[in-house]
LUMVO-81525 format. One record per atom (N, C-alpha, C, O): residue in three letters; x, y, z; residue number from 1; atom name. Coordinates in Angstrom, 2 decimals. Example, Ala and Ser with C-alpha at 12.3 -4.5 7.8 and 13.67 -1.06 7.14 Angstrom:
<atoms>
  code        x        y        z  pos  site
   ALA    13.19    -5.69     7.80    1     N
   ALA    12.30    -4.50     7.80    1    CA
   ALA    13.20    -3.30     7.80    1     C
   ALA    14.24    -3.32     8.46    1     O
   SER    12.85    -2.25     7.08    2     N
   SER    13.67    -1.06     7.14    2    CA
   SER    12.90     0.03     7.87    2     C
   SER    13.41     1.14     8.04    2     O
</atoms>
This chain:
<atoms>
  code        x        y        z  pos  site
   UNK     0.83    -1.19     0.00    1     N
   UNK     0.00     0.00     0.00    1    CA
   UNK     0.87     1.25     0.00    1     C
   UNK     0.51     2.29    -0.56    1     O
   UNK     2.04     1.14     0.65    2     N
   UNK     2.64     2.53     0.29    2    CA
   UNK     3.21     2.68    -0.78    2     C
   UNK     3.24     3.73    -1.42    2     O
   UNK     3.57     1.96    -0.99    3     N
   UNK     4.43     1.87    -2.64    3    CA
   UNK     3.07     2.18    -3.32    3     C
   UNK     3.12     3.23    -3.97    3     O
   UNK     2.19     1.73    -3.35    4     N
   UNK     1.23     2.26    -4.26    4    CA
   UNK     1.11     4.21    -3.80    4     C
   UNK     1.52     5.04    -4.61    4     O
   UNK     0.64     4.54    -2.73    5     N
   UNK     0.46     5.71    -2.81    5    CA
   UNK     1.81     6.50    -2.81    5     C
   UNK     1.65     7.69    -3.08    5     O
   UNK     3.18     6.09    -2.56    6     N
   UNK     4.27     6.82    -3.31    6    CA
   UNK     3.72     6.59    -4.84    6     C
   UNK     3.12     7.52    -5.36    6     O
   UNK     3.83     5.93    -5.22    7     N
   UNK     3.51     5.90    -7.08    7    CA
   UNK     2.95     6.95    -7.41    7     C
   UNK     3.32     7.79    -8.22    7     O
   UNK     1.47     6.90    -6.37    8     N
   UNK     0.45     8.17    -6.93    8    CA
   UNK     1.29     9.45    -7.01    8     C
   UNK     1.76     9.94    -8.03    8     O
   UNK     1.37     9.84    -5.92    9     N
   UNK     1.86    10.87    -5.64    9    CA
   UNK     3.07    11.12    -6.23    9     C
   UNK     3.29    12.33    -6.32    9     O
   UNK     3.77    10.54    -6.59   10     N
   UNK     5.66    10.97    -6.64   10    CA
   UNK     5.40    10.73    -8.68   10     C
   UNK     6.15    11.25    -9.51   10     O
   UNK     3.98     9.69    -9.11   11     N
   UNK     3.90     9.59    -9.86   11    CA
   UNK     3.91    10.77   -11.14   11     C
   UNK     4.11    10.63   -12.35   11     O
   UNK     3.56    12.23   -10.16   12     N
   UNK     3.57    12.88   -11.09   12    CA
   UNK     4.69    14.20   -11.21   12     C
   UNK     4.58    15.04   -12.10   12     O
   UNK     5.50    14.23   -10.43   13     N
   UNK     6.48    15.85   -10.48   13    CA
   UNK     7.04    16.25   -11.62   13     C
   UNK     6.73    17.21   -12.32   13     O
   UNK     7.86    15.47   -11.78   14     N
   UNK     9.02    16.61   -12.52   14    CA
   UNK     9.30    16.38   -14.11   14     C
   UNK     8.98    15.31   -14.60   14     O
   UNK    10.02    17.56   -15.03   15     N
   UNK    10.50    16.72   -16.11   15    CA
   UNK    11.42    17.82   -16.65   15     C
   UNK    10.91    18.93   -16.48   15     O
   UNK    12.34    17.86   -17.11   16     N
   UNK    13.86    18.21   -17.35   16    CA
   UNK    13.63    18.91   -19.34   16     C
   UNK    13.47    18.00   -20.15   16     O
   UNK    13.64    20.05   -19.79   17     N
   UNK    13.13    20.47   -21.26   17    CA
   UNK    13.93    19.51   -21.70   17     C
   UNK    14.85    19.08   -21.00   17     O
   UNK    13.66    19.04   -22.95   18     N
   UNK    14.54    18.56   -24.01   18    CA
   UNK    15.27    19.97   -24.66   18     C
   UNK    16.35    20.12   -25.22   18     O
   UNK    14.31    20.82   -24.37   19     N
   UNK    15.42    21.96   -25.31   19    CA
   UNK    16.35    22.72   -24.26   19     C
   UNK    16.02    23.25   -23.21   19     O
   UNK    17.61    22.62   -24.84   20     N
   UNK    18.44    22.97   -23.80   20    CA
   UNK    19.18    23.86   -23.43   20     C
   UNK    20.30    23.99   -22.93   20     O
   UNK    17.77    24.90   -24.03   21     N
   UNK    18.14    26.38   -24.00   21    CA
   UNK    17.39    26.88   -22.77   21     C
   UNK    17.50    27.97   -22.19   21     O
   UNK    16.54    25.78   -22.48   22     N
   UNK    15.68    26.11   -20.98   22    CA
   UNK    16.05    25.49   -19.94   22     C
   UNK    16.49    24.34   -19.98   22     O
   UNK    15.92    26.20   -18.83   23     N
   UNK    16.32    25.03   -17.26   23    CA
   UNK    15.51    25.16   -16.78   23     C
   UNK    14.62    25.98   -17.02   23     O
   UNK    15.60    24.15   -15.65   24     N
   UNK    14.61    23.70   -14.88   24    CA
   UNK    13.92    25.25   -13.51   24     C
   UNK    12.94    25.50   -12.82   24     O
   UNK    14.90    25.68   -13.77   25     N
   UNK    14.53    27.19   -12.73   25    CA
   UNK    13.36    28.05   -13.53   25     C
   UNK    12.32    28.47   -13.04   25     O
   UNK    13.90    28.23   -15.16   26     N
   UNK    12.87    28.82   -16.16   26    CA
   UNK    11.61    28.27   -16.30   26     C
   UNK    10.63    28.98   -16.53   26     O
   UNK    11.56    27.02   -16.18   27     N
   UNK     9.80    26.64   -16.17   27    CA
   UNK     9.52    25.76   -15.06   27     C
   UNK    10.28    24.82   -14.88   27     O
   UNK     8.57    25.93   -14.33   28     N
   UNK     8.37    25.62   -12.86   28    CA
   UNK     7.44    24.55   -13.06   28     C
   UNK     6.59    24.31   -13.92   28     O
   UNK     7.87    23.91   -11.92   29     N
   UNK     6.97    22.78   -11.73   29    CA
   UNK     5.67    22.85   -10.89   29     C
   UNK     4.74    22.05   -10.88   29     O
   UNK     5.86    24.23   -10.05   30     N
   UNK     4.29    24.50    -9.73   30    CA
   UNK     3.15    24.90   -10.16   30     C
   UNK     2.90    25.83   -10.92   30     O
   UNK     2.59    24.30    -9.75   31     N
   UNK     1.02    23.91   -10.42   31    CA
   UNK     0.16    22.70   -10.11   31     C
   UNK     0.55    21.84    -9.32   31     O
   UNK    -1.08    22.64   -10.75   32     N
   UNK    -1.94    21.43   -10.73   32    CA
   UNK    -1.07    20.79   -11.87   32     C
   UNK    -0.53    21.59   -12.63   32     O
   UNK    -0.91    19.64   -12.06   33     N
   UNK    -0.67    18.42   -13.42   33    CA
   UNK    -2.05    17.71   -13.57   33     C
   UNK    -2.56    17.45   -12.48   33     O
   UNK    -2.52    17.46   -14.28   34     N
   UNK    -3.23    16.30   -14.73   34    CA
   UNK    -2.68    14.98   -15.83   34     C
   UNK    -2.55    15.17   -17.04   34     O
   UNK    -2.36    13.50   -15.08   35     N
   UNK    -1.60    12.78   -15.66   35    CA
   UNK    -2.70    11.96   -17.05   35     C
   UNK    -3.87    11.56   -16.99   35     O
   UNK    -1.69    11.94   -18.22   36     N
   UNK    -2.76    11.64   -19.42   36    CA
   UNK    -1.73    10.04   -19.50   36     C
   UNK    -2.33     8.97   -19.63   36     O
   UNK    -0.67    10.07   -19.45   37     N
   UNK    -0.54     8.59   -20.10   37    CA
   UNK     0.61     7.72   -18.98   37     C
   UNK     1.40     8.41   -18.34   37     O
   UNK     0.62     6.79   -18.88   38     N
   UNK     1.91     5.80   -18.16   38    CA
   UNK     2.14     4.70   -19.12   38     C
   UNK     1.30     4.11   -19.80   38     O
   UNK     3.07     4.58   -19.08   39     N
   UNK     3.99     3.52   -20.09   39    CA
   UNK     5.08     2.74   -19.10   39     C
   UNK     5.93     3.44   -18.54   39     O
   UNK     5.08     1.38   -18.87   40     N
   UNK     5.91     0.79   -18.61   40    CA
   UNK     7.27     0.52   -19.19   40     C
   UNK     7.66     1.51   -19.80   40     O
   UNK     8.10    -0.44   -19.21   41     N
   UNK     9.75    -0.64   -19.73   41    CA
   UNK     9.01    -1.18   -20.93   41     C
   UNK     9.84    -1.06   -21.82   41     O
   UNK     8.00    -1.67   -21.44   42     N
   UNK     7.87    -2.55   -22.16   42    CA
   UNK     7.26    -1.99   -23.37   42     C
   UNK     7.24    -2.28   -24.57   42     O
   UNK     6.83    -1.20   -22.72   43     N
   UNK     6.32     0.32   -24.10   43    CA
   UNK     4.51     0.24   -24.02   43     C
   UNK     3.75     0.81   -24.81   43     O
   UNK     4.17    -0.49   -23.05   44     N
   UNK     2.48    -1.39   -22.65   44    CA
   UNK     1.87     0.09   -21.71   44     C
   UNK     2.12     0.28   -20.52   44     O
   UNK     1.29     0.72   -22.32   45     N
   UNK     0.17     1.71   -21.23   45    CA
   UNK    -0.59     0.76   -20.50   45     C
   UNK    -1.23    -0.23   -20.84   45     O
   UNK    -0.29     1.53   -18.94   46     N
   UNK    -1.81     0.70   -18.29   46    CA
   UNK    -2.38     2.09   -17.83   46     C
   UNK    -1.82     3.18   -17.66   46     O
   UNK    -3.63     1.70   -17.70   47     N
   UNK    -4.85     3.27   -17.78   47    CA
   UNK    -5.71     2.36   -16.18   47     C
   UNK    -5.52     1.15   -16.16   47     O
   UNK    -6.43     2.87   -15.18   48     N
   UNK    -7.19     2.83   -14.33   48    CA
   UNK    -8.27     2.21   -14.87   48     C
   UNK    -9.04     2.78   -15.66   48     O
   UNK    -8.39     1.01   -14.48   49     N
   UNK    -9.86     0.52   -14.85   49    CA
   UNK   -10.98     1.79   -15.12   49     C
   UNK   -11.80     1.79   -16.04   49     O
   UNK   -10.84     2.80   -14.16   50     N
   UNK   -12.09     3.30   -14.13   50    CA
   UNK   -12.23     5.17   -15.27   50     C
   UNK   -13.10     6.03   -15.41   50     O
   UNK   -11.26     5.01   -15.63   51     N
   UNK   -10.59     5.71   -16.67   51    CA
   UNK   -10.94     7.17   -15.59   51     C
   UNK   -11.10     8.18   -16.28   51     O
   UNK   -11.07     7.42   -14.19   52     N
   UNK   -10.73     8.50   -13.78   52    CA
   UNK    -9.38     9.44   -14.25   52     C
   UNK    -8.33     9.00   -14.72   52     O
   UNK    -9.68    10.75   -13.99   53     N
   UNK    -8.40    11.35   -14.00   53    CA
   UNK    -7.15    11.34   -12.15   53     C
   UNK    -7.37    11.33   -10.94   53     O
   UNK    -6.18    11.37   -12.87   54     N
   UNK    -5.17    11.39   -11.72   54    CA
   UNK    -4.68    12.68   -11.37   54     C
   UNK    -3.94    12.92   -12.31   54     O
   UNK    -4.61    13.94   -10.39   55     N
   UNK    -3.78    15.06   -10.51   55    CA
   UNK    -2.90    15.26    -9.56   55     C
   UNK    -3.25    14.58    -8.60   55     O
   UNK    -1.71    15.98    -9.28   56     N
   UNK    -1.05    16.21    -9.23   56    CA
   UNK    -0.50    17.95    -8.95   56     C
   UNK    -0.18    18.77    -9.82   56     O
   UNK    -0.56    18.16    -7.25   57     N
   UNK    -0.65    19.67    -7.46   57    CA
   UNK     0.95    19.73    -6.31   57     C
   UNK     1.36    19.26    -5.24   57     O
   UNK     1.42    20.72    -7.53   58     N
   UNK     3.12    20.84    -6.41   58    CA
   UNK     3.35    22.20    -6.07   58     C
   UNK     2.99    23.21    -6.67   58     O
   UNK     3.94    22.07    -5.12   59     N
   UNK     3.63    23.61    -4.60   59    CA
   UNK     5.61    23.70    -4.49   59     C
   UNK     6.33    22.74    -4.76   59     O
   UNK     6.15    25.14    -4.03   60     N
   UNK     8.00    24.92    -4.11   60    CA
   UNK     8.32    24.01    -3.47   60     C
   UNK     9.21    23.46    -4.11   60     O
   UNK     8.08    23.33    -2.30   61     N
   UNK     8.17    22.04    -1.80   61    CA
   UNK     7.09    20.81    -0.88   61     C
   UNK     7.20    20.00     0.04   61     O
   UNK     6.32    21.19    -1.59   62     N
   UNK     5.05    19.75    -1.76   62    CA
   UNK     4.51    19.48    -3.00   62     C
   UNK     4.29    20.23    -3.95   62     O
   UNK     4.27    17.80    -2.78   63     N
   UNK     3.36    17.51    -3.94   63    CA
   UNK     2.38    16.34    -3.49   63     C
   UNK     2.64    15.20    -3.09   63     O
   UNK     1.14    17.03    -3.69   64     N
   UNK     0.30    16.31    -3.38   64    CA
   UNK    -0.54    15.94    -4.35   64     C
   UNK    -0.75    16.69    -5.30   64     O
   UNK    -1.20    14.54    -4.21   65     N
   UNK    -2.07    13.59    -5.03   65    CA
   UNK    -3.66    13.52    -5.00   65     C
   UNK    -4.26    13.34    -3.94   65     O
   UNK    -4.22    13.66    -6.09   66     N
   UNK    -5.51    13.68    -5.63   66    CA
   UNK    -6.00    12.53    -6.94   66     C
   UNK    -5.72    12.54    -8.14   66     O
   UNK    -6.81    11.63    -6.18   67     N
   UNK    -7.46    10.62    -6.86   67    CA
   UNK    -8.80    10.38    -6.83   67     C
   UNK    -9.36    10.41    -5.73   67     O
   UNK    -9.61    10.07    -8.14   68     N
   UNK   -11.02     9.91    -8.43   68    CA
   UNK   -10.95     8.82    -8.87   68     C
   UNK    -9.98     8.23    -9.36   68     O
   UNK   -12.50     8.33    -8.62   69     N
   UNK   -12.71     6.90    -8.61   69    CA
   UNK   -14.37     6.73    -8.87   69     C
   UNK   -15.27     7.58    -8.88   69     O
   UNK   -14.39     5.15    -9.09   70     N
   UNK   -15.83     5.32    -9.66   70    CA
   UNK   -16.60     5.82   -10.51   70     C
   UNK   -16.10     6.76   -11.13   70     O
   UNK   -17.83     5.50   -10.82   71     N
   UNK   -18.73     5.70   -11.70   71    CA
   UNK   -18.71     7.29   -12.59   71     C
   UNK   -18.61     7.64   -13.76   71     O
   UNK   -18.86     7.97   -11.20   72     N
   UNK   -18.92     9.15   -11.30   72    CA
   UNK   -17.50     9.88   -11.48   72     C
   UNK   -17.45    10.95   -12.09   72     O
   UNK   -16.29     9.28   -10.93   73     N
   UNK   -15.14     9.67   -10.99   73    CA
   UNK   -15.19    10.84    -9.96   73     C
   UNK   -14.97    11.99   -10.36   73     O
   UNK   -15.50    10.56    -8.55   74     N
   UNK   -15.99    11.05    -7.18   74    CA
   UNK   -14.14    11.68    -7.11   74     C
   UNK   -13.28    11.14    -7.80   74     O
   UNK   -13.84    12.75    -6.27   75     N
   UNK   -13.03    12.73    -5.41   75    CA
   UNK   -12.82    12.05    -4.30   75     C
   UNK   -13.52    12.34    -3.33   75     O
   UNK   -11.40    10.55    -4.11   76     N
   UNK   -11.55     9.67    -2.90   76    CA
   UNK   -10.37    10.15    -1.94   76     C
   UNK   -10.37     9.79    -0.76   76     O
   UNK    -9.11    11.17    -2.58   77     N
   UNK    -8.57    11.65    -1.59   77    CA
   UNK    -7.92    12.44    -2.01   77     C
   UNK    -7.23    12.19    -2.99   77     O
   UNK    -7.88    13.91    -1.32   78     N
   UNK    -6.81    14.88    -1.25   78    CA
   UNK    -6.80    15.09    -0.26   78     C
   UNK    -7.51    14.85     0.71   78     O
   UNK    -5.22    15.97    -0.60   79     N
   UNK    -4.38    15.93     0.67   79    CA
   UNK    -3.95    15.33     1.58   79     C
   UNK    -3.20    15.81     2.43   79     O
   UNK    -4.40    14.11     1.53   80     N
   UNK    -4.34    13.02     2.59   80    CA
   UNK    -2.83    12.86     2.57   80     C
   UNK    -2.22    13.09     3.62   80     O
   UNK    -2.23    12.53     1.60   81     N
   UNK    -0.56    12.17     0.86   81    CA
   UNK    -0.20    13.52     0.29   81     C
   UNK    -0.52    13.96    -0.81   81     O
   UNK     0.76    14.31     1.59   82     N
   UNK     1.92    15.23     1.06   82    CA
   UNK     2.81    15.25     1.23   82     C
   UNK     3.18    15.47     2.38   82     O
   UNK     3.83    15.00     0.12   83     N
   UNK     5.37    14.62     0.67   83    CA
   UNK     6.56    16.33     0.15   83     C
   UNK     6.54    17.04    -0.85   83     O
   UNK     7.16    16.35     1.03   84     N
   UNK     7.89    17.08     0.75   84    CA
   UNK     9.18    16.98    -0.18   84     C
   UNK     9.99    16.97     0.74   84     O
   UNK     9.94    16.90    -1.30   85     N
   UNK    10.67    17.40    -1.91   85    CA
   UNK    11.84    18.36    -2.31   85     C
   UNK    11.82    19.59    -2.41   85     O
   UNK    12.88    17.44    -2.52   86     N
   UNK    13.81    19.00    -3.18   86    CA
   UNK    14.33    18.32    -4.21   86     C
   UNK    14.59    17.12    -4.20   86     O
   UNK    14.55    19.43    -5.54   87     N
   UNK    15.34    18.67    -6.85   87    CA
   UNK    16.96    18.62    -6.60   87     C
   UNK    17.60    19.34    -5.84   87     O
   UNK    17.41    17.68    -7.38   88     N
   UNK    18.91    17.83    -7.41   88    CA
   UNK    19.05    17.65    -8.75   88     C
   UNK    18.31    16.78    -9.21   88     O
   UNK    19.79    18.23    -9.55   89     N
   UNK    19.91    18.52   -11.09   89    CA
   UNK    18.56    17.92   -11.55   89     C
   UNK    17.64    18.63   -11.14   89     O
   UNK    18.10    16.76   -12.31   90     N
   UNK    17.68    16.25   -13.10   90    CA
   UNK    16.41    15.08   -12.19   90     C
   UNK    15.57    14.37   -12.75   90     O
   UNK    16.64    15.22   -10.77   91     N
   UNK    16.25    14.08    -9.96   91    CA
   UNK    15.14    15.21    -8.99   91     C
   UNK    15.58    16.28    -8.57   91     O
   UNK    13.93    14.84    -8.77   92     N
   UNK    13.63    14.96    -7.30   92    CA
   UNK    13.34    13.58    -6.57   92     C
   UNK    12.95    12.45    -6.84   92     O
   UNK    13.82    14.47    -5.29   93     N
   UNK    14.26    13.51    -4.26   93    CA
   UNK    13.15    14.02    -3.51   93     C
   UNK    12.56    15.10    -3.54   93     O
   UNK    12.95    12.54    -2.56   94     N
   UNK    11.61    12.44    -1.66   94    CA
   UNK    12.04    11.69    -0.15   94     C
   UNK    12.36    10.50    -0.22   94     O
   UNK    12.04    12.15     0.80   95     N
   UNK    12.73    11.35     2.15   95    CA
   UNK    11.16    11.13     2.70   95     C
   UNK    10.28    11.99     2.75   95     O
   UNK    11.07     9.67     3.10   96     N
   UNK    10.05     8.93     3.45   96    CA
   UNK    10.54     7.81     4.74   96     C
   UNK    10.69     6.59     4.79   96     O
   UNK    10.69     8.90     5.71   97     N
   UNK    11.32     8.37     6.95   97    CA
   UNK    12.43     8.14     6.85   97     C
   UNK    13.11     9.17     6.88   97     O
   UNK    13.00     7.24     6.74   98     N
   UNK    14.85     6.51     6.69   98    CA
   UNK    14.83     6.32     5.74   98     C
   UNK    16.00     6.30     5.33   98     O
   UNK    13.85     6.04     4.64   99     N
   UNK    14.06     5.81     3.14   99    CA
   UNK    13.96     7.24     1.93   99     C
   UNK    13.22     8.22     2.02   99     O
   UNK    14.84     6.99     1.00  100     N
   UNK    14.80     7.80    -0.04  100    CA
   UNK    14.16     7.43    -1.35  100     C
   UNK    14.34     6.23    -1.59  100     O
   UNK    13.68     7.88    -1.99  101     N
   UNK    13.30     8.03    -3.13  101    CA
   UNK    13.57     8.84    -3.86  101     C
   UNK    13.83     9.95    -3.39  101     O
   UNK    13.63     8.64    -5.38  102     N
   UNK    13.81     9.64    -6.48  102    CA
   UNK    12.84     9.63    -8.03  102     C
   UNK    12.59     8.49    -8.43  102     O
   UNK    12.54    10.28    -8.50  103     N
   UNK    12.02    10.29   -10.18  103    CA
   UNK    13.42    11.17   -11.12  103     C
   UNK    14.02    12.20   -10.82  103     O
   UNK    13.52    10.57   -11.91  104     N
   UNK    13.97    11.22   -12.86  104    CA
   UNK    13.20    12.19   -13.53  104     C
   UNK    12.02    11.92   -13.76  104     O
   UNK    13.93    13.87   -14.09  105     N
   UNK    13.07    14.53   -15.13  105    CA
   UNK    13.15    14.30   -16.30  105     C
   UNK    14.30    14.49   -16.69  105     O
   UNK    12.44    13.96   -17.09  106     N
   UNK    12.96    13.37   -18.62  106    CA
   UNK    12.38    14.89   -19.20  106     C
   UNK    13.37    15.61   -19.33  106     O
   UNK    11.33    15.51   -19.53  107     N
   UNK    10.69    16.49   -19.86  107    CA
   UNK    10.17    17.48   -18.80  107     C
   UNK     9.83    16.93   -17.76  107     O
   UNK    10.00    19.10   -18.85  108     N
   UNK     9.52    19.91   -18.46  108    CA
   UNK     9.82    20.92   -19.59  108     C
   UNK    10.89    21.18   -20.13  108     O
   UNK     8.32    21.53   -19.86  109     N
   UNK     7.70    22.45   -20.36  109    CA
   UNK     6.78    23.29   -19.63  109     C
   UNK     6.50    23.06   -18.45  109     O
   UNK     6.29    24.30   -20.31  110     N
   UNK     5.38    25.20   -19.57  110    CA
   UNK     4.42    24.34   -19.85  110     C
   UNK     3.68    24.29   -18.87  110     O
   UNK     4.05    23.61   -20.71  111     N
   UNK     2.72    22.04   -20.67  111    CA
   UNK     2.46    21.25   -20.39  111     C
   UNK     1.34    20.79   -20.17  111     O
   UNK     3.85    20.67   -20.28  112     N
   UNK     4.10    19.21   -20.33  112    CA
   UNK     5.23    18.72   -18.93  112     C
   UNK     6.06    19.47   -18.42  112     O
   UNK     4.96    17.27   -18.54  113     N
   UNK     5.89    17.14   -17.77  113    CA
   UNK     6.09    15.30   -17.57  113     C
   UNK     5.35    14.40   -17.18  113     O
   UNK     7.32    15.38   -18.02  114     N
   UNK     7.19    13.78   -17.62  114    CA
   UNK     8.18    13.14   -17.14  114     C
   UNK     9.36    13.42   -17.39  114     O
   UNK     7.81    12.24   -16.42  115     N
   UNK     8.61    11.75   -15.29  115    CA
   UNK     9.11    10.17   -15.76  115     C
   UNK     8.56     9.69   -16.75  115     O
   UNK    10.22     9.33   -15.01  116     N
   UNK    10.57     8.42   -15.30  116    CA
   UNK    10.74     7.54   -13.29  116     C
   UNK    11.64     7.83   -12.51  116     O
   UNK     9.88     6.78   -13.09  117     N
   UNK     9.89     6.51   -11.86  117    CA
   UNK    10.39     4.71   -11.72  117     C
   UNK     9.94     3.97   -12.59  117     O
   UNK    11.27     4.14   -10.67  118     N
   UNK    11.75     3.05   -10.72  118    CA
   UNK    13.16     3.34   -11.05  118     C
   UNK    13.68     4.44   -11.21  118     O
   UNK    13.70     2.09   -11.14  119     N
   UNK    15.17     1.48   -11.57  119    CA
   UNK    15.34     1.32   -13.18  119     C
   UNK    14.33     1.25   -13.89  119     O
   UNK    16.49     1.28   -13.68  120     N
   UNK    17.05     0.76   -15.06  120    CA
   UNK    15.99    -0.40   -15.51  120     C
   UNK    15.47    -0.21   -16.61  120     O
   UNK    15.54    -1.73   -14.69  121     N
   UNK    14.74    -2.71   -15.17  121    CA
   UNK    13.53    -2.61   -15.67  121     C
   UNK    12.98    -2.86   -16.74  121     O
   UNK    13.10    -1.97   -14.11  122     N
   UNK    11.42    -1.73   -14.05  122    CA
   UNK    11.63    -0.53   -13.96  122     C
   UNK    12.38     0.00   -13.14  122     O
   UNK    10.86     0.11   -14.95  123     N
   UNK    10.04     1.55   -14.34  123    CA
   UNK     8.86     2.08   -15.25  123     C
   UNK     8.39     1.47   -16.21  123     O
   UNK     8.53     3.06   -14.90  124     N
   UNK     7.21     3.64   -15.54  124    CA
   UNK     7.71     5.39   -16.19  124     C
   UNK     8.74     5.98   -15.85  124     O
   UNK     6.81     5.85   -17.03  125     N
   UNK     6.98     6.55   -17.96  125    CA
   UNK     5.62     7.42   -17.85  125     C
   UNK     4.53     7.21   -18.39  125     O
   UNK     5.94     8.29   -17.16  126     N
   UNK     4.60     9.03   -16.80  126    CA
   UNK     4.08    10.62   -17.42  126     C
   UNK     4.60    11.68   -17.07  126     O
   UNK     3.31    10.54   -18.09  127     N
   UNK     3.75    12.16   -18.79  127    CA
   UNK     2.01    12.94   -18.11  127     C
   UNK     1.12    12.20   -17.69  127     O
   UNK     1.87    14.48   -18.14  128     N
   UNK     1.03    15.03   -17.31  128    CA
   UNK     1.25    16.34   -18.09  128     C
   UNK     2.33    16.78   -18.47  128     O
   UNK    -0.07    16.92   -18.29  129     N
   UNK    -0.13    17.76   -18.77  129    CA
   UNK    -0.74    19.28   -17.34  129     C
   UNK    -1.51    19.09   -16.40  129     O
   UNK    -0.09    20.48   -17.68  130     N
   UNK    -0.50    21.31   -17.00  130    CA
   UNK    -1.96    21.60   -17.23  130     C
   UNK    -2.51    21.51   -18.32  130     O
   UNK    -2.65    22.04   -15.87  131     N
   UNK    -3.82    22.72   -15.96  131    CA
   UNK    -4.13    23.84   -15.42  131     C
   UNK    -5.24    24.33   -15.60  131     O
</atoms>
């Protein structure tokens, strides 16, 4: 269960421009995200049974998760999960008691943002559009 709600949450921060005339100071990661796609190592999207949306709101050092569910695609939790954050070049880092965590930034735009979460083997491929 925590590994799942790290996922949610950590699922959506950061992403690094491809153009590399911009840095990461020039376009900010605060804001709401709304996440549109995840891609595994294998190149396989998996989508929420319930095709809710996932968001993603980061503030200079929080990011918190908010998830819908059901029929209606109800709000089932915000704020509940806020973890605090700081970037280091290309990485934010997440301290979760004695343990660390990280996402890679693969992309950041003023639109777009996508993240790379896991190890070299396994990981996921998360992209989120601003709202």
């Amino acid at each position: 269960m925590k590994k799942i709600i790290l996922f949610l949450i950590i699922g959506f921060i950061v992403g690094c421009s491809s153009d590399d005339s911009t840095t990461l100071e020039e376009v900010t990661l605060v804001g709401t995200w709304l996440r549109i796609s995840a891609i595994d190592e294998d190149g396989e999207e998996f989508v929420e049974e319930d095709d809710c949306p996932f968001e993603t709101i980061i503030s200079k050092t929080t990011v918190t998760a908010r998830s819908y569910y059901g029929e209606n695609c109800s709000l089932v939790s915000d704020a509940g999960y806020v973890l605090q954050y700081t970037l280091d070049g290309n990485f934010i880092i997440f301290e979760l008691g004695t343990e660390t965590s990280s996402l890679e930034i693969l992309e950041l735009t003023s639109t777009t943002l996508k993240i790379k979460e896991g190890d070299d083997l396994y990981y996921n491929i998360l992209t989120y559009i601003r709202q």
